[in-house]
C-alpha positions in Angstrom: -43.4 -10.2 52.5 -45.5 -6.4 51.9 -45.1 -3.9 53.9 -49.0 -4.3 54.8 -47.6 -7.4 56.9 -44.8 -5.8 58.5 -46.8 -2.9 59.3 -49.7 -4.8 60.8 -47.5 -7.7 62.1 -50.6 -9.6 64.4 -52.9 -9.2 61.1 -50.2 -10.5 59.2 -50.2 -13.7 61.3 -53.3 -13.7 61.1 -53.5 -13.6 57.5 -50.8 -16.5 56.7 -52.7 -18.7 59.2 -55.7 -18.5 57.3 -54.9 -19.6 54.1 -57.6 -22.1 53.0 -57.2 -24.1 49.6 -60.8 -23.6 49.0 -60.4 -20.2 47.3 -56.5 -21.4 45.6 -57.1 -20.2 42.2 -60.3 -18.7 42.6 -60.7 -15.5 40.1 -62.2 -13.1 42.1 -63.5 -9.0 41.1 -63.7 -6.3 43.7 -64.6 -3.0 42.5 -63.5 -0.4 44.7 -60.5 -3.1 45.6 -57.9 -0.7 46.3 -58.6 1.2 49.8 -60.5 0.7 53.0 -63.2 -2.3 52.7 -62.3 -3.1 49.1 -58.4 -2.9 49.9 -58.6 -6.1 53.0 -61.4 -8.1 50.8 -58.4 -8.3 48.6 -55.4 -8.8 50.5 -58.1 -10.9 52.2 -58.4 -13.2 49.4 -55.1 -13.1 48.3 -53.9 -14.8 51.4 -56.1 -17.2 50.7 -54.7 -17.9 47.3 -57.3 -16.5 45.2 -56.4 -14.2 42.1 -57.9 -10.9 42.7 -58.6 -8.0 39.9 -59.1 -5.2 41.9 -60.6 -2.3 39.9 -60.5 1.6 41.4 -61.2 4.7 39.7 -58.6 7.4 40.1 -56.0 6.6 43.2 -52.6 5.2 41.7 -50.3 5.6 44.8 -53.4 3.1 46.6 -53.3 0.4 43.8 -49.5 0.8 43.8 -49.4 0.2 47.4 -51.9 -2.6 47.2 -49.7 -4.4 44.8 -46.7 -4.2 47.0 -48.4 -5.3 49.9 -49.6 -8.2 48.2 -46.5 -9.1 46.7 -46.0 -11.9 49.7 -49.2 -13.5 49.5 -49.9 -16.9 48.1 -52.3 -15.5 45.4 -52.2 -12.1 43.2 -53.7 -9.2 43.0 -54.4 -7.3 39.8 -55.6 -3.8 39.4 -57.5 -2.2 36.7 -58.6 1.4 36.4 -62.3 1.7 35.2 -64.9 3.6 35.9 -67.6 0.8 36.9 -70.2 3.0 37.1 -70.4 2.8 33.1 -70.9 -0.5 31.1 -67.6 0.2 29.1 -65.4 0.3 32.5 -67.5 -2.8 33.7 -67.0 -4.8 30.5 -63.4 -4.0 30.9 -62.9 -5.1 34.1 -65.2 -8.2 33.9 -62.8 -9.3 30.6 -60.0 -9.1 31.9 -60.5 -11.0 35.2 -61.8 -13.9 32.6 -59.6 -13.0 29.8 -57.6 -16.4 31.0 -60.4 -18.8 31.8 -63.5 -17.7 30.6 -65.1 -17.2 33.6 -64.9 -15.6 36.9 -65.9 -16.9 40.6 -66.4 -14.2 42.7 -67.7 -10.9 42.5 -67.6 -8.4 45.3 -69.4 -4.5 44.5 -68.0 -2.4 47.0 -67.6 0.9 45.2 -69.1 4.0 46.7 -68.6 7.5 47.7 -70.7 9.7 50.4 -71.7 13.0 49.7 -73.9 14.1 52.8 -76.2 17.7 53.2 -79.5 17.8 53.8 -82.4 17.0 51.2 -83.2 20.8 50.8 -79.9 21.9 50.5 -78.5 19.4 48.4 -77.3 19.7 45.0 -78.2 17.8 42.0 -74.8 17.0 41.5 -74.2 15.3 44.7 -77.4 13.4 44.4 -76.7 12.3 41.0 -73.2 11.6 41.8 -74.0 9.2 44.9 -76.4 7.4 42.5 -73.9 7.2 39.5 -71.0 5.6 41.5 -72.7 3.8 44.8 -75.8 1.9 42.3 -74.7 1.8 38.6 -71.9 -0.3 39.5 -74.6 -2.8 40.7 -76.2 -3.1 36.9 -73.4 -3.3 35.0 -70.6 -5.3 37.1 -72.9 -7.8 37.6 -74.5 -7.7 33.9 -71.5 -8.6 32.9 -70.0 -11.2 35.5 -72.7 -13.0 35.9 -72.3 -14.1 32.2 -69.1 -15.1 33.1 -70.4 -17.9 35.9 -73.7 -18.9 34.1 -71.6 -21.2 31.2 -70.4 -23.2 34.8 -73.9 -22.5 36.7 -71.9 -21.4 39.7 -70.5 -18.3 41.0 -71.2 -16.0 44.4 -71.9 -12.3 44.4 -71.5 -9.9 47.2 -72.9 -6.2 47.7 -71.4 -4.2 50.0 -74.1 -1.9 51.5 -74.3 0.0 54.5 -76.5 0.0 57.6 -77.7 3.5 56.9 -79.8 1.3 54.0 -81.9 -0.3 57.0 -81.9 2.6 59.5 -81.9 6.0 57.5 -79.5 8.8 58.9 -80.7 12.6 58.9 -78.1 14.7 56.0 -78.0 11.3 54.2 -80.8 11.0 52.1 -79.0 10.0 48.7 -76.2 7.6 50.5 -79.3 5.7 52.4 -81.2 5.6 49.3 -78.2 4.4 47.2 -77.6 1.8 50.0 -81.2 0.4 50.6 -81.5 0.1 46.8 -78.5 -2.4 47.2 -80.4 -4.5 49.7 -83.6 -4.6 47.5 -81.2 -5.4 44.2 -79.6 -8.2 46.3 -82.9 -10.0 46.7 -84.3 -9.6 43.7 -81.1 -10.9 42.1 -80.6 -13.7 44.1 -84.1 -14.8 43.1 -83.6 -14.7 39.4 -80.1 -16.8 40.0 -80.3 -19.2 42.4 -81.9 -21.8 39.7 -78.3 -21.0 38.1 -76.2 -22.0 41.0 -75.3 -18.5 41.6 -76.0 -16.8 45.0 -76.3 -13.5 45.9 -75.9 -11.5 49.3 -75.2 -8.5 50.9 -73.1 -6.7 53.8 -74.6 -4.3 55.5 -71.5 -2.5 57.3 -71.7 -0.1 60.1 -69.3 2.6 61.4 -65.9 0.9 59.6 -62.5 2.9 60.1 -61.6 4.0 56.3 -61.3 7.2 55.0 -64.7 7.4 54.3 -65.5 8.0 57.6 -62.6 10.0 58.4 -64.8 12.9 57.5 -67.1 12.3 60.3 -66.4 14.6 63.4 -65.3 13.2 66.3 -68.8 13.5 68.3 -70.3 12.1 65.5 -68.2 8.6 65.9 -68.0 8.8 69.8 -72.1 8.9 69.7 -72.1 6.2 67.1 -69.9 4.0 69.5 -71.3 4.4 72.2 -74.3 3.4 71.2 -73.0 0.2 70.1 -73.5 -3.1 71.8 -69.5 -3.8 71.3 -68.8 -0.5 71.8 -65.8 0.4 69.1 -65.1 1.1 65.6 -64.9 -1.5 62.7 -62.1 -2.6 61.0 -62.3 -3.0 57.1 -60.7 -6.4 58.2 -64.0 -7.5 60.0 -66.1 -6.9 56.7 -63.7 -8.9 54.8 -63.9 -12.0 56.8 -67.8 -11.4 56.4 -67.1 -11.7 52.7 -65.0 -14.4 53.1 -67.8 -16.1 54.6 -70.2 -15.7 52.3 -68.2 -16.7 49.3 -67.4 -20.0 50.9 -69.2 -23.6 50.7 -70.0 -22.5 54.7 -72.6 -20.6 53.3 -73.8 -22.6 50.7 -77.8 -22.4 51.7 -77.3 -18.8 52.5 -78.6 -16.3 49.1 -81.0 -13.1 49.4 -80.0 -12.0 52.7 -78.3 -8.7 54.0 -75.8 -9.9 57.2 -75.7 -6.8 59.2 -71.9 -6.5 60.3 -72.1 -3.3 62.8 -70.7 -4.0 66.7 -74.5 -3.8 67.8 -75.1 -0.6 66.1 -78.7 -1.9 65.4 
């Protein structure tokens, strides 16, 4: 069993419990697989049997850990280095994950970064950067899987967004932009495939505890909570059974929408 179990011993229950025979087998991509959201969608789906080919950009020591903690699970995890935000890394990543098969099931776009300041002070290179990694990833990861799951006319796709897309948050002009641009991608996507068999939907996430928001200052997340109908932080954990959700025959009828995951932010 991985240390993420013995670390985390009532999530760990919780995870072997869970196993569902739907997802056995199931090839699934995450990009940005390897810490916070991205790291529980796939331990999430790897206690649920599924083989997972997690894809990060720089962080050995996280995919290293990721692999250890999986090492228990029913299913497996896999992790690539590629740089998503370029059709070269996504092609590499998509291939591989159907290298075996053909095809792939699942797709989950979760990479992103945050690089806050206020519109008049902002550089172009933060700008430019936010739009590189959080939206390009969109284009060519799912160029390039859903050619993978049109041959079967089946698949699911799930964008990992942020409610700062809906709502708008003063110093974050490229990150809300980069989000709501997922949302509107989302729909238009689902339109085109859901002929195909393929749905498409979105998480919009709200204040989640990963080391993205570590940067926050403390008055910043105690204003955020309390304002919150549940009134707490979110665990990566939550947004993974969301995802889980989503993928499943549950949610069949479900394409096109964004499910707001926040503790009542909104």
């Amino acid at each position: 069993m991985g240390s993420f179990l013995l670390e985390n011993p009532g999530y760990g229950v919780y995870l072997m419990q869970s196993q569902s025979s739907e997802y056995n087998g199931k090839i699934v991509v995450v990009t940005g697989g390897t810490r916070g959201i991205g790291r529980a969608v796939s331990l999430k789906f790897a206690a649920a049997g599924a083989r997972i080919y997690a894809a990060y950009l720089q962080d050995d020591d996280a995919a290293e850990r990721l692999r250890i903690d999986a090492s228990g699970l029913p299913g497996a995890i896999t992790t690539i280095k590629a740089d998503v935000s370029s059709s070269t890394g996504a092609v590499a990543l998509i291939d591989a994950a159907a290298e075996k098969t053909g095809y792939i099931d699942i797709l989950v776009n979760n990479a992103g970064i945050i690089r806050d300041g206020y519109l008049a002070m902002m550089s172009e290179d933060d700008w430019e950067a936010v739009m590189k990694i959080n939206v390009s990833p969109l284009f060519h990861c799912c160029k390039w899987g859903v050619r993978k799951m049109l041959s079967r006319r089946q698949g699911v796709i799930i964008n990992i967004t942020s409610i700062t897309g809906i709502t708008g948050v003063a110093g974050q002009t490229n990150y809300a932009a980069s989000k709501g641009a997922a949302i509107s991608f989302t729909k238009s996507l689902a339109r085109e495939l859901g002929s195909m068999g393929i749905r498409v939907n979105s998480i919009a996430a709200g204040l989640i505890e990963t080391d993205m928001t570590t940067v926050l200052k403390q008055d910043q997340v105690e204003r955020i909570v309390k304002s919150s109908a549940l009134g707490r932080i979110g665990q990566p954990e939550e947004i993974a059974d969301a995802v889980l959700f989503l993928s499943s025959s549950k949610a069949s009828y479900i394409t096109g929408q964004c499910l707001v995951v926040d503790g009542g932010i909104l």
